[in-house]
Structures are given as structure tokens and as C-alpha cells.
N, CA, C and O of each residue as an XYZ file, in Angstrom:
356
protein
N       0.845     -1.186      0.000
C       0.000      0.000      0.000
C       0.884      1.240      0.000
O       1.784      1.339      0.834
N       0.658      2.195     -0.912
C       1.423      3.424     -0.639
C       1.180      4.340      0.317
O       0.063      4.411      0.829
N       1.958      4.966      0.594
C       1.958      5.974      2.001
C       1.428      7.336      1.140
O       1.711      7.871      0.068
N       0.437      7.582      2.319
C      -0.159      8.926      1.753
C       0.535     10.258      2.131
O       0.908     10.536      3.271
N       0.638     10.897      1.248
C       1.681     12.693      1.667
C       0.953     13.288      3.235
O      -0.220     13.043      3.512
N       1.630     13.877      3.911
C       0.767     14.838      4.955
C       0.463     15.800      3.887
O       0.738     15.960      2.697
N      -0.426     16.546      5.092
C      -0.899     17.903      4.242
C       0.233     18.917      4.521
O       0.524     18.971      5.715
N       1.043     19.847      3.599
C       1.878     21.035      3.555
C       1.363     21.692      3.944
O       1.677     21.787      5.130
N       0.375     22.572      3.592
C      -0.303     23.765      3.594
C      -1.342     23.747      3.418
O      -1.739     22.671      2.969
N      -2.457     24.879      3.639
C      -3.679     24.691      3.216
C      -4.533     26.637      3.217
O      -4.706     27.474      4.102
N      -4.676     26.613      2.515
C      -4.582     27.846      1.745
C      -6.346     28.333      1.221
O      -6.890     27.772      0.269
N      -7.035     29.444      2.039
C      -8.502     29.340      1.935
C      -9.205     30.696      0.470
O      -9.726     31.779      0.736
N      -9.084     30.403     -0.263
C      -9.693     31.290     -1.564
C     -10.546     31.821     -1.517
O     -10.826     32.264     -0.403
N     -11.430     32.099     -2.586
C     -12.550     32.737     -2.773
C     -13.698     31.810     -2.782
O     -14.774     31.900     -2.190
N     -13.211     30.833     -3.635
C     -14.459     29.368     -4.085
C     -13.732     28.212     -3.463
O     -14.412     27.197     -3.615
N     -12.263     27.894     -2.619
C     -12.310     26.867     -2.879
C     -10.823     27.166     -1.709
O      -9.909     27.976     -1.867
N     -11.046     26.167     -0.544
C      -9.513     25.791      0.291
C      -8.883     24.895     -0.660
O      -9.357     23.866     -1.141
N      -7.734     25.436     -0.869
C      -6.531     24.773     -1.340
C      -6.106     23.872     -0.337
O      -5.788     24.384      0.736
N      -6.026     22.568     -0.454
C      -5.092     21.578      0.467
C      -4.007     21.225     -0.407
O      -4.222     20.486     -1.367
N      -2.378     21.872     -0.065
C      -1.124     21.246     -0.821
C      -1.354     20.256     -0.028
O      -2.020     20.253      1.007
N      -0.389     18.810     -0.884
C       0.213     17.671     -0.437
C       1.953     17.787     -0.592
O       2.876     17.251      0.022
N       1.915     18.391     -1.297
C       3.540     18.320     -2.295
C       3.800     19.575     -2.630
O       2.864     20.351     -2.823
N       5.141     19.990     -2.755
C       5.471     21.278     -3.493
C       5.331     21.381     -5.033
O       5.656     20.308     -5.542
N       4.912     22.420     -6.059
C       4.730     21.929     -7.067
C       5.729     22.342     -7.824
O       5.632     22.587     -9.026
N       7.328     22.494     -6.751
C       8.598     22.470     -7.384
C       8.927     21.081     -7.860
O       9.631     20.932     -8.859
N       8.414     19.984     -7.140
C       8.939     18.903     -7.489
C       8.548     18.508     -8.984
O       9.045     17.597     -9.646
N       7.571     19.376     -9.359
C       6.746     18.611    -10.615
C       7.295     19.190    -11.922
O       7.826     20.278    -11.699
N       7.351     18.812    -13.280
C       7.791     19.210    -14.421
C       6.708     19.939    -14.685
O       6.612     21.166    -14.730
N       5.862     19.083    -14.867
C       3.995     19.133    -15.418
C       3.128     18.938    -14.131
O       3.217     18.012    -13.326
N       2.205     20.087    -14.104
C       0.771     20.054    -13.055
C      -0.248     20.206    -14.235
O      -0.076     20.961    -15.192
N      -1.180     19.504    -14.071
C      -2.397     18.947    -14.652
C      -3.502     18.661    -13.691
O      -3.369     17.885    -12.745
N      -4.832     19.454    -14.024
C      -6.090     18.972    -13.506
C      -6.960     17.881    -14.237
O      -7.697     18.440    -15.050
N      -7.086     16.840    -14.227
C      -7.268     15.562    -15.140
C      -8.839     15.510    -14.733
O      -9.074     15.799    -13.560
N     -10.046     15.146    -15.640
C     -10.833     14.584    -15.524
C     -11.169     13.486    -14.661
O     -11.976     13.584    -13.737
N     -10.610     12.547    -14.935
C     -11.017     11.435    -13.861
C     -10.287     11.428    -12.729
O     -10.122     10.331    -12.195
N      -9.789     12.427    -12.211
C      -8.874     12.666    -10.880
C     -10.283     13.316    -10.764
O     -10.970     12.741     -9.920
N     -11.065     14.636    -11.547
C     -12.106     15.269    -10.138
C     -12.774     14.376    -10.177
O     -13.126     14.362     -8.997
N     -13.617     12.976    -10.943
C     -14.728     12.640    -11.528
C     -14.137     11.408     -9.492
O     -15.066     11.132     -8.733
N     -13.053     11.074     -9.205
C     -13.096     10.835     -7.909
C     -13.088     11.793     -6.754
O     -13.567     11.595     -5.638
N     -12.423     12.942     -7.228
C     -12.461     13.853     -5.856
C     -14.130     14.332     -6.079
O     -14.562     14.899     -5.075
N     -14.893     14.236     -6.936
C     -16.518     14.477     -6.421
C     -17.089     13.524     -6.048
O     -18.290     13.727     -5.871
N     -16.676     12.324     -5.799
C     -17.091     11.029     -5.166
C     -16.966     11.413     -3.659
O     -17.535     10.722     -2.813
N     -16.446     12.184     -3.416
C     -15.904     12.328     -1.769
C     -16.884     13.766     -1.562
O     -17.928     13.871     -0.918
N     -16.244     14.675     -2.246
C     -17.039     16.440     -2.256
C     -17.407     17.027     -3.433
O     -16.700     17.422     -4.360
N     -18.313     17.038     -3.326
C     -19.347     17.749     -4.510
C     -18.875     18.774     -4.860
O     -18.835     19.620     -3.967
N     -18.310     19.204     -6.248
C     -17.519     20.333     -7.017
C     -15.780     20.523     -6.429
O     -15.280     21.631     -6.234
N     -15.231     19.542     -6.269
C     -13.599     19.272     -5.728
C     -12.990     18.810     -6.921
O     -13.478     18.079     -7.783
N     -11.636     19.431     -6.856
C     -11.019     19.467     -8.037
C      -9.519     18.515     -7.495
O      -9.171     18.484     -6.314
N      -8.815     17.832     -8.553
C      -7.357     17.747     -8.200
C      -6.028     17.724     -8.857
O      -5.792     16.847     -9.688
N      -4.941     18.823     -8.481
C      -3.917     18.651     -9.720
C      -3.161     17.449     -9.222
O      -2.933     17.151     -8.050
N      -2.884     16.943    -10.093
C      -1.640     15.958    -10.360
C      -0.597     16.609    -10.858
O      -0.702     17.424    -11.774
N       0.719     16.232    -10.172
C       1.977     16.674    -10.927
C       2.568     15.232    -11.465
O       2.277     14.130    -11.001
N       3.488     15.510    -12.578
C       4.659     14.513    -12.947
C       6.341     14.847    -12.361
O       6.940     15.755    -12.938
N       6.853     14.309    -11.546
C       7.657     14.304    -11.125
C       8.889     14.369    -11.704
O       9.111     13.553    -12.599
N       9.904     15.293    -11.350
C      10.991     15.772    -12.361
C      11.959     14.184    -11.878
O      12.560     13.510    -12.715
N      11.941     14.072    -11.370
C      12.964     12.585    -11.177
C      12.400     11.159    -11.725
O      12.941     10.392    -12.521
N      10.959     11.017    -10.955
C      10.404      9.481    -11.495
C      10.098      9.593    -12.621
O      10.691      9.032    -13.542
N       8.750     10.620    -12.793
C       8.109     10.557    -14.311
C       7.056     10.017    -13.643
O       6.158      9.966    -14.482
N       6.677      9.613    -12.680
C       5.434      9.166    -12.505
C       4.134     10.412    -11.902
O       4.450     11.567    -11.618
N       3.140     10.047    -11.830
C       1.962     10.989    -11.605
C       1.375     11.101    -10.047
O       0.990     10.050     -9.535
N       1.325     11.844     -9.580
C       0.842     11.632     -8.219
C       0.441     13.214     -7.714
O       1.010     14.207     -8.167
N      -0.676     13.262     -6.664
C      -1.254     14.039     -6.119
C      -0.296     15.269     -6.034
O       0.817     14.895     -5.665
N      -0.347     16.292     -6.201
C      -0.061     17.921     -6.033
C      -1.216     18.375     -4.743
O      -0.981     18.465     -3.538
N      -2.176     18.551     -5.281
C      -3.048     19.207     -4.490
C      -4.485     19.303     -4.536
O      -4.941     19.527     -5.657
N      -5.240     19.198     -3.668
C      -6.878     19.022     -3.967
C      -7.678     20.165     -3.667
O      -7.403     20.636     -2.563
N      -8.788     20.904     -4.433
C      -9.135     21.976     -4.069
C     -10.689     21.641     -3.970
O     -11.414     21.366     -4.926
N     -11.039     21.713     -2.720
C     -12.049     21.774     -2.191
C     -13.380     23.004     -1.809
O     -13.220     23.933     -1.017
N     -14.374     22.789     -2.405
C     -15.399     23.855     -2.305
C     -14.933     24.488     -0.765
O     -14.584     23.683      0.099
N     -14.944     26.044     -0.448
C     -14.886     26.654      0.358
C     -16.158     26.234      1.277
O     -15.887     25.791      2.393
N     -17.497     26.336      0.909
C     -18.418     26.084      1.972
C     -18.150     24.865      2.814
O     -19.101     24.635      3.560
N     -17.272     24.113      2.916
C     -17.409     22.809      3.744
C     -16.640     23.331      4.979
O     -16.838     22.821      6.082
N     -15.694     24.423      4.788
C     -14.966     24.643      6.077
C     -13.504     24.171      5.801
O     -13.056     23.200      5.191
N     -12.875     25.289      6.522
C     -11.612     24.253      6.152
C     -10.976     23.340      7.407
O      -9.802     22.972      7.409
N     -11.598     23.138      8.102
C     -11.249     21.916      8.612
C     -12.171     20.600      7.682
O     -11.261     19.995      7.115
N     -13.103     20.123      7.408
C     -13.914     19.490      6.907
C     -12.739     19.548      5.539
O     -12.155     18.473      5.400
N     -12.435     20.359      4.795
C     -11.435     20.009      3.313
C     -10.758     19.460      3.595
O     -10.593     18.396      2.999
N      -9.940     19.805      4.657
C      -8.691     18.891      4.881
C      -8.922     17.337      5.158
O      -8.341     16.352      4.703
N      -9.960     17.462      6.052
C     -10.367     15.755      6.076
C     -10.560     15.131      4.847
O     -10.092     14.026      4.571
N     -11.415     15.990      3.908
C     -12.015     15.148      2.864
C     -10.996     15.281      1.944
O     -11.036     14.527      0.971
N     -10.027     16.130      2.041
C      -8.906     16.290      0.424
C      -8.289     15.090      1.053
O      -8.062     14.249      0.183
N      -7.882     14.641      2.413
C      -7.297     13.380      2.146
C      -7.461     12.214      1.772
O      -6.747     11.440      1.135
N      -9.129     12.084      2.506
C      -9.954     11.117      1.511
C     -10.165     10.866      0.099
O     -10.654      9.814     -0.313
N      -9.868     11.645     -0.506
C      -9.505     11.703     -1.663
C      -7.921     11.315     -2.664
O      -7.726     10.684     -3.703
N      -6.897     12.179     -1.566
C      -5.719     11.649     -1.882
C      -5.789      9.678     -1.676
O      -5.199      8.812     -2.323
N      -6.504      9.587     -0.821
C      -6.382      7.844     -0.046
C      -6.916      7.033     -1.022
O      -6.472      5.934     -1.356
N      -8.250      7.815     -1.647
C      -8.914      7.096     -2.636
C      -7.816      6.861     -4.283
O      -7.646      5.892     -5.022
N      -7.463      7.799     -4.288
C      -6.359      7.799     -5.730
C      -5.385      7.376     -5.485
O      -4.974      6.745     -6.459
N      -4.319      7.337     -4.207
C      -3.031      6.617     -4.683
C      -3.091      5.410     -3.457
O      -2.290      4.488     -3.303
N      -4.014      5.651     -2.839
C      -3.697      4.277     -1.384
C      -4.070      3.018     -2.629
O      -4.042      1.825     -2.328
């Protein structure tokens, strides 16, 4: 089973708490992919998630999940991880 990132930061917008997992220095490419939100709305209704590609592996993995502001940002943080858990656990 892979180990899930802590949360870095978490960052509250206009529409939407930002939960980092990762810096998005590490990444070549950040991408918001379709079937990355089509699971982060399985968890929260209108949640988005970038994926980066990693300048060393090349492989794809969680950047950061952006979660509708109305849930609170304690409540995002719970659920952006549920989400990270759902995609790479």
C-alpha cells in the first residue's frame, strides 16, 4: 500500500480551500485531469485535483486538492485526504 503525503499547507480562496500535499517544485507538469475530479466528487461535490509529474520518477501523483470553500476548512482537509487515499492508497 502506498503511504499517503501529509498535508503542507492549506490555503482558503474565494471558491475553494486549497489543500497542498507536495510542493509543485517537485513537478515538471501540473495537470487537472478529468477522472482525478470525476473521484475527488465522489468524496465532495464540485472538488477538483492537480496531479503533478515528477521531475525525477516521471510518474503521476497528487499535487493538491481543491475543495469547495463552503465545507470549512477543517472538513477540506479531512475530505482532500480522503480523496488523496482514494487515488493513490
Amino acid at each position: 500500500m502506498a503511504t499517503i503525503p501529509e498535508i503542507e499547507t492549506t490555503d482558503v480562496g474565494e471558491e475553494f480551500v486549497h489543500v497542498r500535499f507536495r510542493d509543485p517544485d517537485e513537478f515538471d507538469e501540473i495537470r487537472t485531469p478529468d477522472w482525478a475530479a470525476d473521484v475527488a466528487r465522489s468524496v465532495s461535490a464540485g472538488s477538483e485535483v492537480r496531479t503533478g509529474r515528477r521531475r525525477e520518477e516521471g510518474d503521476w501523483v497528487v499535487q493538491s486538492v481543491l475543495v469547495k470553500k463552503t465545507v470549512g476548512e477543517s472538513k477540506a482537509r479531512e475530505q482532500a485526504r480522503k480523496i488523496v487515499e482514494k487515488i493513490e492508497g
